[in-house]
Structures are given as C-alpha cells and as structure tokens.
N, CA, C and O atoms as a Tinker XYZ file with bonds, in Angstrom:
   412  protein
     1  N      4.833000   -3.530000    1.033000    73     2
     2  CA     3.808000   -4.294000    1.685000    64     1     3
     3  C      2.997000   -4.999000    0.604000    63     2     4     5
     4  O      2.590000   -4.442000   -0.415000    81     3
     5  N      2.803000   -6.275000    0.922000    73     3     6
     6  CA     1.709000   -7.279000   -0.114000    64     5     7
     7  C      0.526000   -7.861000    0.712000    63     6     8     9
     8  O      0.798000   -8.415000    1.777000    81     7
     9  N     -0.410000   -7.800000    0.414000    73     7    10
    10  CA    -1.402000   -8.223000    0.540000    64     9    11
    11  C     -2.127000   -9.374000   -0.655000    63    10    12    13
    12  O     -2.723000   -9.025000   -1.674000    81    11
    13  N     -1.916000  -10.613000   -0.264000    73    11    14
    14  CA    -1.919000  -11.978000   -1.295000    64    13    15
    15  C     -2.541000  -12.949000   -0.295000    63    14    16    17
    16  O     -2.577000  -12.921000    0.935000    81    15
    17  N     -3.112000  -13.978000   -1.355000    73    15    18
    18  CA    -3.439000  -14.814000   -0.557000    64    17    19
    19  C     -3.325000  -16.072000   -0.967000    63    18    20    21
    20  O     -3.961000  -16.320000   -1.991000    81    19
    21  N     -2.539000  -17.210000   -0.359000    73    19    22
    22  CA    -1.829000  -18.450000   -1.350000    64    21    23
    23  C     -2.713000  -19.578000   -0.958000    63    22    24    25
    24  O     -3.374000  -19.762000    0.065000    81    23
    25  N     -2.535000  -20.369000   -2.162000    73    23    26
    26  CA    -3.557000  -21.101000   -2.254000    64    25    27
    27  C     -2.927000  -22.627000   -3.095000    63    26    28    29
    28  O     -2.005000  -22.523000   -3.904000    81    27
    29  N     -3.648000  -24.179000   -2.727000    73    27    30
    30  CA    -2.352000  -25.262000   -3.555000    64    29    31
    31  C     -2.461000  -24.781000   -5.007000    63    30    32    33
    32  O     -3.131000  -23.869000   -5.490000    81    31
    33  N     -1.608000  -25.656000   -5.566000    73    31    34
    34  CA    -1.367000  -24.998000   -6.903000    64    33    35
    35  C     -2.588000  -25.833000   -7.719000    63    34    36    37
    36  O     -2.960000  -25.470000   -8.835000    81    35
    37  N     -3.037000  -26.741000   -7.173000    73    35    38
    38  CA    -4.324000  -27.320000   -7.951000    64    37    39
    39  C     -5.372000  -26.306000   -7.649000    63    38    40    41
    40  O     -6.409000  -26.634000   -8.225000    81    39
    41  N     -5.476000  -25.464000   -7.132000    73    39    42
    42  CA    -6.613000  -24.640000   -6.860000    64    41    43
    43  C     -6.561000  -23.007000   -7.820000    63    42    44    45
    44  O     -7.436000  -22.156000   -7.980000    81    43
    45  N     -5.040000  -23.090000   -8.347000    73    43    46
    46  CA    -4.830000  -21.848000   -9.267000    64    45    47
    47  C     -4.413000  -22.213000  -11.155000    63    46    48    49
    48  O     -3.341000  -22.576000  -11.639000    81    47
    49  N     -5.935000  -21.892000  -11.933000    73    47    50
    50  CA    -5.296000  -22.178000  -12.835000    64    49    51
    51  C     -6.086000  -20.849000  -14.036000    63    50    52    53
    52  O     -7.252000  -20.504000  -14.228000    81    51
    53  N     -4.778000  -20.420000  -14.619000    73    51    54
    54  CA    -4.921000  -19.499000  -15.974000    64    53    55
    55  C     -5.884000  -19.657000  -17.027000    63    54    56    57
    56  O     -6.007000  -20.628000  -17.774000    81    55
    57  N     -6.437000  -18.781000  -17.008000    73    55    58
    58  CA    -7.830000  -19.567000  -18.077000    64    57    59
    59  C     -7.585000  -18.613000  -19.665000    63    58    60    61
    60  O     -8.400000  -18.614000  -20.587000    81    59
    61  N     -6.448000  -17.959000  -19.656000    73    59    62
    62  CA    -6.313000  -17.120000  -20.673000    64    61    63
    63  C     -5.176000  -16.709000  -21.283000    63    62    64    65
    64  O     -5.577000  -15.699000  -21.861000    81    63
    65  N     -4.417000  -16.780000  -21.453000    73    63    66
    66  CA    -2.767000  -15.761000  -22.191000    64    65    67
    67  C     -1.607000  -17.227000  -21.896000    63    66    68    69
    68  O     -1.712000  -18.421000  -21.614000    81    67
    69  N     -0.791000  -16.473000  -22.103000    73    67    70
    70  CA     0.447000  -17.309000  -21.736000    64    69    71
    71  C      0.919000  -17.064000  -20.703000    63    70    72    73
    72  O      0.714000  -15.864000  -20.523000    81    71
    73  N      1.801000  -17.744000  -19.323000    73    71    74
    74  CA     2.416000  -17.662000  -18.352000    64    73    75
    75  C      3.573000  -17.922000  -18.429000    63    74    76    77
    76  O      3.877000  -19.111000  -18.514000    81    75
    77  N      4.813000  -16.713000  -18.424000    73    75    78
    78  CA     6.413000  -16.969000  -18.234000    64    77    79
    79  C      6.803000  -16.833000  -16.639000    63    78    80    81
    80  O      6.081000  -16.078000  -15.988000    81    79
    81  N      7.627000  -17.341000  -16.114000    73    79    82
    82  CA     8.327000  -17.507000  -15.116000    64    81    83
    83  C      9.563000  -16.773000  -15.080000    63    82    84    85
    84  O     10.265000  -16.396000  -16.018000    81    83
    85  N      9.722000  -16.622000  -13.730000    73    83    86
    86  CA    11.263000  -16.240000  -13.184000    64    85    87
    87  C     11.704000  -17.054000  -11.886000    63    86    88    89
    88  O     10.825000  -16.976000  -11.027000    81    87
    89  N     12.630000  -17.693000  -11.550000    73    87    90
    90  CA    13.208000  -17.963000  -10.680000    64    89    91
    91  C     14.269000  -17.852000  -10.063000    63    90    92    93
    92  O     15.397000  -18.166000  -10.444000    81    91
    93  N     13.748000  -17.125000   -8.493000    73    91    94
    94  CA    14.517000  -16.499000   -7.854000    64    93    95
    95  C     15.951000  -17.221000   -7.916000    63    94    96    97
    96  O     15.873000  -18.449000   -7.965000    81    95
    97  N     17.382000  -16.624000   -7.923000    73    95    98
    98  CA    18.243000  -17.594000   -8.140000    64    97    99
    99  C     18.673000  -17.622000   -6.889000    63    98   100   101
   100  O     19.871000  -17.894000   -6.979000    81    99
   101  N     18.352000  -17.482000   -5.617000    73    99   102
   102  CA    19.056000  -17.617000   -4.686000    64   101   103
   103  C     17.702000  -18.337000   -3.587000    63   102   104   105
   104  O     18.097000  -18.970000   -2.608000    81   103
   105  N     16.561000  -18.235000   -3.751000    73   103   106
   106  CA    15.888000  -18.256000   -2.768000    64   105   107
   107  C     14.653000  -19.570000   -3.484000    63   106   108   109
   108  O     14.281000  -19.263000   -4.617000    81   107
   109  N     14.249000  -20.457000   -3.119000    73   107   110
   110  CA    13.152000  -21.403000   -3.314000    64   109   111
   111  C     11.740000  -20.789000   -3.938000    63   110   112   113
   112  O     10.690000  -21.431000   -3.926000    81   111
   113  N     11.801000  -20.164000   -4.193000    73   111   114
   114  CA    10.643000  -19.011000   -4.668000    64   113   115
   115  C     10.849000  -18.695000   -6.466000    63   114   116   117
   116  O     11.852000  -18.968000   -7.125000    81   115
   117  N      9.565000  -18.043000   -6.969000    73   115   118
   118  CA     9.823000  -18.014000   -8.061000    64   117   119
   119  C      8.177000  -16.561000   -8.644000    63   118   120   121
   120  O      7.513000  -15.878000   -7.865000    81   119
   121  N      8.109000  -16.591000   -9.590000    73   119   122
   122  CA     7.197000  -15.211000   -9.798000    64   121   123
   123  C      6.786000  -16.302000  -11.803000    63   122   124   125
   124  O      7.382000  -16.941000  -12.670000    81   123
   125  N      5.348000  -15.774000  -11.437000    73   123   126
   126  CA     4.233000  -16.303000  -12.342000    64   125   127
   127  C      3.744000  -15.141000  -12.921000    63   126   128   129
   128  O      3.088000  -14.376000  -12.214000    81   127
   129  N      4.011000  -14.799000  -14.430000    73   127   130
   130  CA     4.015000  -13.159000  -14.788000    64   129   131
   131  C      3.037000  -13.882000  -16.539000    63   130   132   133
   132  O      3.076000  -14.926000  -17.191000    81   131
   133  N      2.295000  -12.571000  -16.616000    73   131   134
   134  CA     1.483000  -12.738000  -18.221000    64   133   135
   135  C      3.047000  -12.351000  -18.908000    63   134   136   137
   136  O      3.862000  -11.482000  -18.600000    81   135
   137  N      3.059000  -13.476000  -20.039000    73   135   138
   138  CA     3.653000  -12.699000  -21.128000    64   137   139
   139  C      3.797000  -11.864000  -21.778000    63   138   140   141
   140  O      4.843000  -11.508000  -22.322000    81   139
   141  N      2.379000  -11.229000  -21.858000    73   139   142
   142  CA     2.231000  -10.389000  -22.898000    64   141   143
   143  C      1.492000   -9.131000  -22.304000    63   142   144   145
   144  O      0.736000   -8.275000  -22.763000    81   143
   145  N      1.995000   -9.378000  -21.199000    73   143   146
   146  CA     1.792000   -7.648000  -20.802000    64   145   147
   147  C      3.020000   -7.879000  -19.335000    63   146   148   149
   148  O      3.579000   -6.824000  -19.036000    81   147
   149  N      3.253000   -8.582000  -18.846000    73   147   150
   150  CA     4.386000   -8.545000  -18.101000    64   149   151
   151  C      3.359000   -8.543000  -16.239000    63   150   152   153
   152  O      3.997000   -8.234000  -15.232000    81   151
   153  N      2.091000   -8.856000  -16.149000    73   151   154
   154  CA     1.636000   -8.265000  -15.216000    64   153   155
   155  C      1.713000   -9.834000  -13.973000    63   154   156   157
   156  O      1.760000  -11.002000  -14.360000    81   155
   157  N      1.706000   -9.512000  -12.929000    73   155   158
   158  CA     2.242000  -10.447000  -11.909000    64   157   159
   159  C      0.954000  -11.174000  -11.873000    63   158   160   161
   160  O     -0.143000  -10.621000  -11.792000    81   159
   161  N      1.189000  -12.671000  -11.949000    73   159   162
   162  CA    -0.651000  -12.866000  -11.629000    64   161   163
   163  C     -0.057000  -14.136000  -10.242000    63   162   164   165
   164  O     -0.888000  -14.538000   -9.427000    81   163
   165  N      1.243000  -14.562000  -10.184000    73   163   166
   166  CA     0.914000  -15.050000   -9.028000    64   165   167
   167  C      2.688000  -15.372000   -8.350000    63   166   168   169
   168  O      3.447000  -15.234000   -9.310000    81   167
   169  N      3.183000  -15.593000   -7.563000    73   167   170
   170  CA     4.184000  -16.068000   -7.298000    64   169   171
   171  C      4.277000  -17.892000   -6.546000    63   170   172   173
   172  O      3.217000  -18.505000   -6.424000    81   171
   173  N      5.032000  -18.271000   -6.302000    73   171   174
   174  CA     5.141000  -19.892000   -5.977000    64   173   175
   175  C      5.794000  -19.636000   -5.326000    63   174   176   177
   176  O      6.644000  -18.883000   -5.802000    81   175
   177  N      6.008000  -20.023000   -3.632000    73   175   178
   178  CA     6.470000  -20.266000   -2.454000    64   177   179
   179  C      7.530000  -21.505000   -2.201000    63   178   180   181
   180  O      7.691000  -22.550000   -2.831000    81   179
   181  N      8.148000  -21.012000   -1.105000    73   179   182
   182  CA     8.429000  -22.742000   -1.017000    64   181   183
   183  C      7.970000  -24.029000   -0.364000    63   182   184   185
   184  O      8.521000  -24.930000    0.269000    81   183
   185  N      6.718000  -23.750000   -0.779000    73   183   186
   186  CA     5.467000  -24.545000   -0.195000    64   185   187
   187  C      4.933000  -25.260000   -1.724000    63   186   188   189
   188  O      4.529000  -26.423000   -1.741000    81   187
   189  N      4.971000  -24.708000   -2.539000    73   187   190
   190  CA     4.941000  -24.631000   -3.869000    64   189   191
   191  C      3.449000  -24.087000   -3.603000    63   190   192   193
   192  O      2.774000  -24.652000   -4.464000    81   191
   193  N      2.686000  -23.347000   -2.908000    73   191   194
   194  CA     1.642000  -22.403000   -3.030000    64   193   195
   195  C      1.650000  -21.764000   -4.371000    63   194   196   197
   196  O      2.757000  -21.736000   -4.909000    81   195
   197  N      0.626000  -21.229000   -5.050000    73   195   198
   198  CA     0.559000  -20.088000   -5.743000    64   197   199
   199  C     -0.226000  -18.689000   -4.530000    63   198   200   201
   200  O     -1.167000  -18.769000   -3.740000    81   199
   201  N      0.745000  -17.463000   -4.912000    73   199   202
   202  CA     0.427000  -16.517000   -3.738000    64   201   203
   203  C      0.222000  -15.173000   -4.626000    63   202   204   205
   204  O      0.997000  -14.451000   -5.254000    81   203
   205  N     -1.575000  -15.168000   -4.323000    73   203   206
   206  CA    -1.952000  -14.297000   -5.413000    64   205   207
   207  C     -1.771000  -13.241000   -5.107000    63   206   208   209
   208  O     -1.293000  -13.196000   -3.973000    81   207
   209  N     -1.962000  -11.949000   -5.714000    73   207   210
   210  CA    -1.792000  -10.485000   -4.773000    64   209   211
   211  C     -3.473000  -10.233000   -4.710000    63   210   212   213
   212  O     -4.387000  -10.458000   -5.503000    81   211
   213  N     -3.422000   -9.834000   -3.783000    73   211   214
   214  CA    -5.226000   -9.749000   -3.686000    64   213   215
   215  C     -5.413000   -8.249000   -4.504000    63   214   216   217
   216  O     -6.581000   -8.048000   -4.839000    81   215
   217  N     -4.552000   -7.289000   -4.836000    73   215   218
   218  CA    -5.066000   -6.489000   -5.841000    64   217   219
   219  C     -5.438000   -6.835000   -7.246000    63   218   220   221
   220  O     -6.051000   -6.069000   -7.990000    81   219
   221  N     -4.909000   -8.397000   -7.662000    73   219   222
   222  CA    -4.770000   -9.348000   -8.919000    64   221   223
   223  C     -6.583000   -9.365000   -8.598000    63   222   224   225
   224  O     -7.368000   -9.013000   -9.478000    81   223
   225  N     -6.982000   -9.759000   -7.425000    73   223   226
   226  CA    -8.123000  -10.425000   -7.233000    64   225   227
   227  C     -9.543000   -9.484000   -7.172000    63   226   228   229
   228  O    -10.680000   -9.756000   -7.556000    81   227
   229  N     -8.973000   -8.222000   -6.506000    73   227   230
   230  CA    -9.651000   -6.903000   -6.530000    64   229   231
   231  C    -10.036000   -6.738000   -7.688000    63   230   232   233
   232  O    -11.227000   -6.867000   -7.970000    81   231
   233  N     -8.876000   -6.335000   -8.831000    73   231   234
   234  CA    -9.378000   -5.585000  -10.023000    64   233   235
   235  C    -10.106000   -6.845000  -10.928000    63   234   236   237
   236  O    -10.800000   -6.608000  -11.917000    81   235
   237  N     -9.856000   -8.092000  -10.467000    73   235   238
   238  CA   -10.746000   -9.442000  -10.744000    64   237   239
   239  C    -12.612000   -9.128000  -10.478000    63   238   240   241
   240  O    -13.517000   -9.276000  -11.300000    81   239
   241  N    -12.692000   -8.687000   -9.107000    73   239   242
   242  CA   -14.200000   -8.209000   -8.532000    64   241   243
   243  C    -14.423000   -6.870000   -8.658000    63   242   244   245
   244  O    -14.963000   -6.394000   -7.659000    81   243
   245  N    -14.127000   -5.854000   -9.809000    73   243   246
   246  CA   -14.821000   -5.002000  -10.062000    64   245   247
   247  C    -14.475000   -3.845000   -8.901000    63   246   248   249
   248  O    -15.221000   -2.878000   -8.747000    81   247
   249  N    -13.248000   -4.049000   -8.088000    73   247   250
   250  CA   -12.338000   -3.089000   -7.403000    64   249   251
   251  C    -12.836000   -3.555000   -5.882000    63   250   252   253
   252  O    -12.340000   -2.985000   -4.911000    81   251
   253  N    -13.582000   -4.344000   -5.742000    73   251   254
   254  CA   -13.909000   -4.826000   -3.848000    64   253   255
   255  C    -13.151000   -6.043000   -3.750000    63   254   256   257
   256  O    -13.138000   -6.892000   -4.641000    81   255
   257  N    -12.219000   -6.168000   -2.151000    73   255   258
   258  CA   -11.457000   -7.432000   -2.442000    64   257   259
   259  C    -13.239000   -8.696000   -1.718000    63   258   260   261
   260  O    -14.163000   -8.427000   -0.950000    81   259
   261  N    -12.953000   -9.696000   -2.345000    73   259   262
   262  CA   -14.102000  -10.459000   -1.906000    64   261   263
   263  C    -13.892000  -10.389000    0.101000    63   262   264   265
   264  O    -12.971000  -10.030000    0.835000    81   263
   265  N    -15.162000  -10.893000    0.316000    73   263   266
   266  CA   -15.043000  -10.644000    2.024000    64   265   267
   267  C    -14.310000  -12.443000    2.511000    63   266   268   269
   268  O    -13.904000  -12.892000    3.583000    81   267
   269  N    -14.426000  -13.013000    1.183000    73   267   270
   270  CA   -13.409000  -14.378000    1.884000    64   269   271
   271  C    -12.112000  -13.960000    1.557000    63   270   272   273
   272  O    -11.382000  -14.752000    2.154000    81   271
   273  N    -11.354000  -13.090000    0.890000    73   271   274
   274  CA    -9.803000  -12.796000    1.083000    64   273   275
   275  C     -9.298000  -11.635000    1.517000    63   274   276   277
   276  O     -8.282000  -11.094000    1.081000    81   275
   277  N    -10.244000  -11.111000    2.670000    73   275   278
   278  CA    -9.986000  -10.423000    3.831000    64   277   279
   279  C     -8.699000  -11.026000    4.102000    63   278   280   281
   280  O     -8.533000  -12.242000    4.005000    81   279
   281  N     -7.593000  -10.059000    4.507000    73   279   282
   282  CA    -6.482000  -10.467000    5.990000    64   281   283
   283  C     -6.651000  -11.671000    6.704000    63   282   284   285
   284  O     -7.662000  -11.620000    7.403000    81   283
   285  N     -5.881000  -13.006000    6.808000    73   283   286
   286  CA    -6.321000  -13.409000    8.251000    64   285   287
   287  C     -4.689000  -13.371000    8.996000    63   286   288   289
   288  O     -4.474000  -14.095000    9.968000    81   287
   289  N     -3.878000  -12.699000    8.582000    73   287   290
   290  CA    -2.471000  -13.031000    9.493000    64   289   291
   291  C     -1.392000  -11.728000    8.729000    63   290   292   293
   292  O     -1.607000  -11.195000    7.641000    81   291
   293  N     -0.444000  -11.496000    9.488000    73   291   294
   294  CA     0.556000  -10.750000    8.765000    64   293   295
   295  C      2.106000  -12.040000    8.949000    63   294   296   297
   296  O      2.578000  -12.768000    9.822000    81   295
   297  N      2.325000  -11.747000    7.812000    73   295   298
   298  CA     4.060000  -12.808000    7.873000    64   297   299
   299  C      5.420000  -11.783000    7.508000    63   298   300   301
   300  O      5.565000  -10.652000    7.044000    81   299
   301  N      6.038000  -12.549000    7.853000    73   299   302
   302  CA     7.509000  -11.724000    7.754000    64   301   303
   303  C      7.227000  -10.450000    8.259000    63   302   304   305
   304  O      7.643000   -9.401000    7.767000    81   303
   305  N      6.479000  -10.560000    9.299000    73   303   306
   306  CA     6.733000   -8.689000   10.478000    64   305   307
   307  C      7.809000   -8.983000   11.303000    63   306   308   309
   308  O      7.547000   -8.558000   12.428000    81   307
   309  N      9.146000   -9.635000   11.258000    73   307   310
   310  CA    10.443000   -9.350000   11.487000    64   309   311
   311  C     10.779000   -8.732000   10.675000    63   310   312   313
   312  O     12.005000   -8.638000   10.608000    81   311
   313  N      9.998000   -7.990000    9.640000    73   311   314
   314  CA    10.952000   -7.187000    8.226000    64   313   315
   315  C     10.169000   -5.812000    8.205000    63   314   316   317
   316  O     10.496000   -4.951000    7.388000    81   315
   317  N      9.181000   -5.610000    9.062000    73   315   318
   318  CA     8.158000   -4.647000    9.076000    64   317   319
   319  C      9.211000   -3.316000    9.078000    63   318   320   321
   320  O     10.323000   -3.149000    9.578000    81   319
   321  N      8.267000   -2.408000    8.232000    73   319   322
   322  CA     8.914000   -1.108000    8.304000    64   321   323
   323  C      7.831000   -0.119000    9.560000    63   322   324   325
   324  O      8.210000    0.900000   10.137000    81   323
   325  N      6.738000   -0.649000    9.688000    73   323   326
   326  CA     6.314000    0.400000   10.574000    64   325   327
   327  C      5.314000   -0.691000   11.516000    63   326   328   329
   328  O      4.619000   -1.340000   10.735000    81   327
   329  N      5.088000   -1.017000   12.752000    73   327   330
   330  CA     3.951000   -1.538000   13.482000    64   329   331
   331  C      2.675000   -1.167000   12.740000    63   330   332   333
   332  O      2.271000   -0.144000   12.189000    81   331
   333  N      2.059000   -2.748000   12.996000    73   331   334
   334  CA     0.205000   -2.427000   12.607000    64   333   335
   335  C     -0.425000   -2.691000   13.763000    63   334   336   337
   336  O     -0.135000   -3.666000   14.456000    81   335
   337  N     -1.172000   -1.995000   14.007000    73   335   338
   338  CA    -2.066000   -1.976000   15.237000    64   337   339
   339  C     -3.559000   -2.733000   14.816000    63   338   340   341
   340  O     -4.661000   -2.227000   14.605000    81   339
   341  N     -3.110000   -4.155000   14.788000    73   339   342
   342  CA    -4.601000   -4.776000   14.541000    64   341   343
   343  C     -4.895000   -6.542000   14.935000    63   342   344   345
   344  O     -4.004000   -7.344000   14.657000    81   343
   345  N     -5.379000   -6.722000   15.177000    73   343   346
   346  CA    -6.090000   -8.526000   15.990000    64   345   347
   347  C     -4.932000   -9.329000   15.154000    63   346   348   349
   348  O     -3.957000   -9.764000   15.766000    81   347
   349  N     -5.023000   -9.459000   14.161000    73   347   350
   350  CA    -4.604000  -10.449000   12.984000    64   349   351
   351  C     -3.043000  -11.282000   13.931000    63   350   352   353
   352  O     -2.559000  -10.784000   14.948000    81   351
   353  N     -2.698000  -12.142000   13.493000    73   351   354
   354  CA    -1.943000  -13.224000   14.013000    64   353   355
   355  C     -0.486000  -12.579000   13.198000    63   354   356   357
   356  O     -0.520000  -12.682000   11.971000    81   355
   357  N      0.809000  -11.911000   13.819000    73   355   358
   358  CA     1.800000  -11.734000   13.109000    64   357   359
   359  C      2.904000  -12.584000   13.056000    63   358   360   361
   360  O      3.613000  -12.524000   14.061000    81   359
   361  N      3.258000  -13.347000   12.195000    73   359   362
   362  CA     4.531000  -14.378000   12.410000    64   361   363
   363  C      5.719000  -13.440000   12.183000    63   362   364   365
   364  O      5.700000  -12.430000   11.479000    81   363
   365  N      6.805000  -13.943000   12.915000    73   363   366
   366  CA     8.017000  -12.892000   12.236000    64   365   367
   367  C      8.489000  -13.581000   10.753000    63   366   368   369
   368  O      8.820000  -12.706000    9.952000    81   367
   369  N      8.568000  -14.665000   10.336000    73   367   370
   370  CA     8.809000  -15.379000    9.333000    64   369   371
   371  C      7.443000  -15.756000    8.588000    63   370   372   373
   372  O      6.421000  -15.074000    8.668000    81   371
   373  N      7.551000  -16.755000    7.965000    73   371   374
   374  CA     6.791000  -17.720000    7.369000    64   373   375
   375  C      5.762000  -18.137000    8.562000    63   374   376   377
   376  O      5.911000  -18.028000    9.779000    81   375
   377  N      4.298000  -18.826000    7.555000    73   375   378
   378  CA     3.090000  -18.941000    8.965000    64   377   379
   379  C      3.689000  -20.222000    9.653000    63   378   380   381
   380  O      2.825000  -20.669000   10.408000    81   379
   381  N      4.841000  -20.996000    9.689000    73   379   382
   382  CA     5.394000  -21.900000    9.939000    64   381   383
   383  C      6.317000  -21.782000   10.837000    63   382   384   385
   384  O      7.019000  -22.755000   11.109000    81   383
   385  N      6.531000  -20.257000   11.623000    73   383   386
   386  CA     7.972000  -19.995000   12.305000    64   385   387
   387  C      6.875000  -19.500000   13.399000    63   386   388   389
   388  O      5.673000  -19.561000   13.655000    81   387
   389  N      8.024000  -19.005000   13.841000    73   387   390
   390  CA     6.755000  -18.135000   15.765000    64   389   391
   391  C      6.459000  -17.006000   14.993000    63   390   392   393
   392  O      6.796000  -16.609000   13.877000    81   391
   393  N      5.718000  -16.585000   15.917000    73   391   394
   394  CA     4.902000  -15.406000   16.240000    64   393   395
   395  C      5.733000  -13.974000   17.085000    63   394   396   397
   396  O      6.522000  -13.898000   18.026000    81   395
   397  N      5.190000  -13.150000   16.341000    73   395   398
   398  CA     5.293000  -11.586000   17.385000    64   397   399
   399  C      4.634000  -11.721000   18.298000    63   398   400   401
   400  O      3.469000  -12.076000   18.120000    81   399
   401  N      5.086000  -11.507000   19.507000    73   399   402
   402  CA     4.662000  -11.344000   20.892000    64   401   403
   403  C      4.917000   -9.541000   21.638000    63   402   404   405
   404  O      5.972000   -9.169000   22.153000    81   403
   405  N      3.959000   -8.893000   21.529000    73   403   406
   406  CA     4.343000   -7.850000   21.985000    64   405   407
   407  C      4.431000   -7.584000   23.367000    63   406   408   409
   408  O      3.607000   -7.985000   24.189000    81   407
   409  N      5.837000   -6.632000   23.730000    73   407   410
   410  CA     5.825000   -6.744000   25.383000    64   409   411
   411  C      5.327000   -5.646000   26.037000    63   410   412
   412  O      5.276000   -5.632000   27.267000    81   411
C-alpha cells in the first residue's frame, strides 16, 4: 500500500543531492531515487506527474503528514488486498478509469 500524492512536474523540484532514475522497462512509469543514499523521493507516472510518497513528505514535517495531503481517493483498488471501509472515491485503475461501485 502507498500513500503519495502527485503533483505537475513543474511543481516538484530537488533543492539538494543528486537524482538517478530507473525506468520501468515494460510499463510508462519510471522511479526518482537520491543517489547517494538510494532513498525514493518521487516516481513519474504516465501522466508525467511526479508521485511523492507522503511518508517522503511526513518525515519532511517533523513526522505529521500536512492536513493538505490528507487522502482524497484510493486508485488501483482492482488490485486491493483487503477492502477499506471509508468515504474516499475508489477507482479500480488510474483516477482516469471508473470507479468501485459497491453492491
């Protein structure tokens, strides 16, 4: 389970270290990693989003996630390992495909 929150790529920029890449070889996606410690600071979609992990952003605010990158949706809950019982908007795919409809 990830909890991230993506954002355009003009709105995400490194103010410190070096940034190496990986790209997924099969999938439009790709992973934004520090060099020099190997730690994930963001991945790229195929939206070309940067999709931060909000624990990146947590240990950013002193261990509270800010109250603007609260949850607002769950995606890919066609892949869910267990039901969440909560308001939030679930797509089975991408926020671009339908929605879970529970019966």
């Amino acid at each position: 389970m990830l909890s991230a929150t993506a954002w355009p790529a003009s709105a995400v920029r490194v103010a410190k270290g070096q940034v190496a890449t990986f790209t997924h070889p099969a999938k439009q996606m790709s992973r934004a990693f520090c060099a020099g410690c190997g730690e994930t600071m963001f991945g790229i979609n195929r939206l070309d989003m940067r999709v931060v992990p909000n624990s990146l952003a947590a240990r950013a605010s002193c261990g509270d996630l800010p109250a603007s990158l609260e949850p607002t949706m769950h995606l890919f809950y066609r892949h869910r390992v267990l039901d969440v019982d909560d308001r939030l908007t679930k797509y089975l795919d991408g926020w671009d495909g339908p929605e879970f409809l529970p019966t």
